[in-house]
N, C-alpha and C positions, 0 to 999 in steps of 0.2 A: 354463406361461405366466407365473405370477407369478414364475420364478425368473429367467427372459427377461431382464422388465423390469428387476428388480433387477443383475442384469448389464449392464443398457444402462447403468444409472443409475451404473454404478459408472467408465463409460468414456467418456463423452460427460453434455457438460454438458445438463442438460433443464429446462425451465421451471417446472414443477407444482412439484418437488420443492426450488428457490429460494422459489417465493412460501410454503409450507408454511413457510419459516425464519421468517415473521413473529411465531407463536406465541410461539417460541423469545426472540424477538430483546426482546421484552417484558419479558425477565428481566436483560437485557444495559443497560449504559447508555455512552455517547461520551462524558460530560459531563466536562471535567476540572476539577482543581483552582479555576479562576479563576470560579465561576459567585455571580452576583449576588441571584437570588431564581427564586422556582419559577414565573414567569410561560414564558410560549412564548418559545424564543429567549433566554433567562434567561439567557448567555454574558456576561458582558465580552470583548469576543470578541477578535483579536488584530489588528481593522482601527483602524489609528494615524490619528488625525486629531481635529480638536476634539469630541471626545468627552465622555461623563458623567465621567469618572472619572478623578484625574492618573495618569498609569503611569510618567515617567520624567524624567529631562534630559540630552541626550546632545548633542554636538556638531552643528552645524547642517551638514542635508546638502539636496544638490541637491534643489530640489522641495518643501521645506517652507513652510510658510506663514508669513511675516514677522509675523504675528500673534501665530504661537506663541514669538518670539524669548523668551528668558529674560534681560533686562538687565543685572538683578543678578550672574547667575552670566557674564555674557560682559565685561562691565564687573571683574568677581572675575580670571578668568581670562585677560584678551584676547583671547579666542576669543569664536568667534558661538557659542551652545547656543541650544536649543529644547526646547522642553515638548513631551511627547510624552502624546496620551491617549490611552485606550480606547473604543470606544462599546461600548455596551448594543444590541446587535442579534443579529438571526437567522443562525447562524455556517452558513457555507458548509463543508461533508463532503463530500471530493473523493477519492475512491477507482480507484487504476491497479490493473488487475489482469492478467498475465502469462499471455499463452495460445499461446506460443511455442513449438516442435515441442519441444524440453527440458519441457516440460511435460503433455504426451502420456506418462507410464511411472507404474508401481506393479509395487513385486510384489506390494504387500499394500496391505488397504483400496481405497480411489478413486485413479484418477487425479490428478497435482498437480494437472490444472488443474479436473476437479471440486472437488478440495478448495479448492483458491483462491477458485474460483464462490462454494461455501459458506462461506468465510469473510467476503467482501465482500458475500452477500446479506445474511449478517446485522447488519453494521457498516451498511449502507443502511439493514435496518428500524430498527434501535435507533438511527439519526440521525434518522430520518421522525419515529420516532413521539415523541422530542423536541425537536420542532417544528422541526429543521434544515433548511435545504436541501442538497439531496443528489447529486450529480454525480458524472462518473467520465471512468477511461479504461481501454479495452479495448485490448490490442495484441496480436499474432503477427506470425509472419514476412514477413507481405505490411503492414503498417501499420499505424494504428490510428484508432481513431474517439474521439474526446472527447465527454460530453455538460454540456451547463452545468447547475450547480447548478440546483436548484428545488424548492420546498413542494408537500406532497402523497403519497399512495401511489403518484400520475401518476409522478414523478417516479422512483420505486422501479422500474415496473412498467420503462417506458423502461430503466434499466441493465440490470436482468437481463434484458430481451428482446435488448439489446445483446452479455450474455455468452453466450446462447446462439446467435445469428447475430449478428456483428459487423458493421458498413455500414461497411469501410475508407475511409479519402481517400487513400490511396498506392497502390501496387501492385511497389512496390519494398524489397528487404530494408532496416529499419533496424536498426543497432545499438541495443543501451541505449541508450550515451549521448546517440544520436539524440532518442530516443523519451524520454528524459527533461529534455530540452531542449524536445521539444514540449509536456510536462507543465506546464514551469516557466511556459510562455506562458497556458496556460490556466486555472490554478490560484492565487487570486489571494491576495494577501497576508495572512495571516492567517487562513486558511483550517485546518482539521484536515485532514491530509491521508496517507493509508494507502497504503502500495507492498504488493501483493501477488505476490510472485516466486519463483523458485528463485534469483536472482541470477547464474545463469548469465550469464559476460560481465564478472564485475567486476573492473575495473583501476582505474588512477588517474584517466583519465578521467570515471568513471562515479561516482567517490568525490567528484571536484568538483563534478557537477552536483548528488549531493545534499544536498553539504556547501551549496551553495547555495538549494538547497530548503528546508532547516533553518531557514539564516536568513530567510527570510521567511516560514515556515508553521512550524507545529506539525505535524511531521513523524514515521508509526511505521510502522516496517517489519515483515513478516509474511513471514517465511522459510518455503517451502514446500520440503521435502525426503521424500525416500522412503529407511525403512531403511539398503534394500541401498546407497545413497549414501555412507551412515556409515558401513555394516560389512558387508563381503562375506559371506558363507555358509561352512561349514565344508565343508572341502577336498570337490572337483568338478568337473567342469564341466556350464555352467549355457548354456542358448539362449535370446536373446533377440531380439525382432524388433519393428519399427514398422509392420509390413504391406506394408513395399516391399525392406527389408534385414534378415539375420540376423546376430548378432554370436554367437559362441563363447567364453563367459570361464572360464578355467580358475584356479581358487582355490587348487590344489598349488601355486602360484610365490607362495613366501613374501615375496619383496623386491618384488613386483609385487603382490602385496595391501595390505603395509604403506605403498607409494607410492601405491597410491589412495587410502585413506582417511585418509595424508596430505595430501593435494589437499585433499579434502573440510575436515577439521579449518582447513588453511590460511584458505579462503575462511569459514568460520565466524567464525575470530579476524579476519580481517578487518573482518568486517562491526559485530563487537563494539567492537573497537577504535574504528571509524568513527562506531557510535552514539556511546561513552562520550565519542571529541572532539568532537561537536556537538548533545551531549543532544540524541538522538532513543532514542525507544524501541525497541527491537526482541523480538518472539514468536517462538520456533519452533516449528513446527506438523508433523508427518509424513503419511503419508496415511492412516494406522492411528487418528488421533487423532480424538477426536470435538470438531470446531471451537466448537461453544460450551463446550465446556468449556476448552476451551484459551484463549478470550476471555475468558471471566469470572474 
């Protein structure tokens, strides 16, 4: 019976075994570089407006407040510039996570998109329990559901009742770049903000919306990958199946091995590349791996 469940658990996302991450999540922290003092919300956080604290002067753009004009330096320059500040407030933690039929396979460990599960519960509690609010977005192949930020373990419990039944609003396939275009609408400026994915799907499209994301949030992406992705098996062949179809791979075709996990490699340096041009973070996580430790 108990071997059952651990086999469920290893296939399908479950509830018990997310709220269980809180223990864990106690030992983990969100906080970055920019934080002010140990009060709740202790962020200088990244919402721009007249704020506690100076953070910049940058050319005056649409929508700024003529308050913040900087005279000196627009009178220096002949351009309009603005003072740009930071407030000291409760930083919004907005977490997308990836539960797309691509996300259904292991050969070893969990499921990616248990594993996913488990890495965004515990980015949730380690944002709750410093005093952030906490939001997300759930997607698969039928659409996705957003939830807005909010204080509280209320707010935890909501995401992860979310990864484990999702309440879509579509009923139509979206691509990424869809689905991270709906991101960018509900995730708001200045926000910490975590993509949990396999990245299946990425082109140039899907490079600009979150070369866009970047710039308005503090953006870290969390590569979910399984081995056999990396590196096929020594010479075989191997059956695989999703419960509706069987696929056959034979490992003796040497020029057909070394092009898969050329693929693989490709999309990796991609994604590298794409952080290093818009300083965003990126983790890679397999499904072998145990997620907090890979967090910490």
């Amino acid at each position: 019976m108990k071997s059952d469940v651990l086999q469920s658990e290893r296939v399908s996302i479950q509830l018990k075994p997310l709220v269980n991450l809180a223990n864990k999540a106690s030992f983990l922290t969100v906080r970055r570089q920019r934080i002010k003092s140990a009060q709740s919300g202790g962020y200088v956080s990244g919402f721009k407006g007249r704020g506690m604290e100076f953070d910049e002067v940058r050319q005056y753009q649409a929508g700024d407040d003529i308050r913040s004009i900087d005279w000196r330096v627009t009178a220096r320059t002949n351009k309009t510039h603005s003072k740009i500040f930071r407030e000291e407030r409760e930083r919004p933690v907005f977490i997308s996570v990836d539960l797309r039929p691509t996300m259904n396979f292991a050969t070893r460990g969990v499921f990616k998109s248990v594993q996913a599960s488990k890495v965004a519960a515990l980015l949730a509690w380690a944002a709750q329990l410093n005093g952030d609010r906490v939001g997300g977005q759930v997607f698969n192949q039928q659409g996705c559901q957003e939830l807005k930020p909010a204080t509280g373990r209320r707010s935890v419990l909501h995401f992860l009742n979310a990864l484990v039944k999702p309440m879509l609003s579509v009923t139509e396939s979206l691509s990424l770049e869809q689905i991270l275009q709906r991101l960018a609408q509900h995730a708001r400026p200045g926000s910490l903000l975590y993509i949990v994915s396999d990245f299946r799907g990425l082109n140039s499209q899907v490079e600009m919306q979150l070369s866009k994301l970047a710039r308005h949030c503090e953006l870290q992406l969390v590569h979910i990958y399984d081995p056999f992705e990396s590196h096929l098996p020594k010479k075989g062949q191997y059956r695989f199946t999703n419960g509706e179809r069987e696929t056959l791979i034979d490992t003796g075709d040497n020029q057909r091995v070394l092009a898969y996990q050329q693929h693989f490699k490709d999309r990796q340096e991609q994604l590298k590349t794409l952080c290093k041009k818009w300083r965003i973070s990126l983790v890679e996580c397999n499904t072998s791996d145990d997620p907090f430790e890979v967090l910490s």
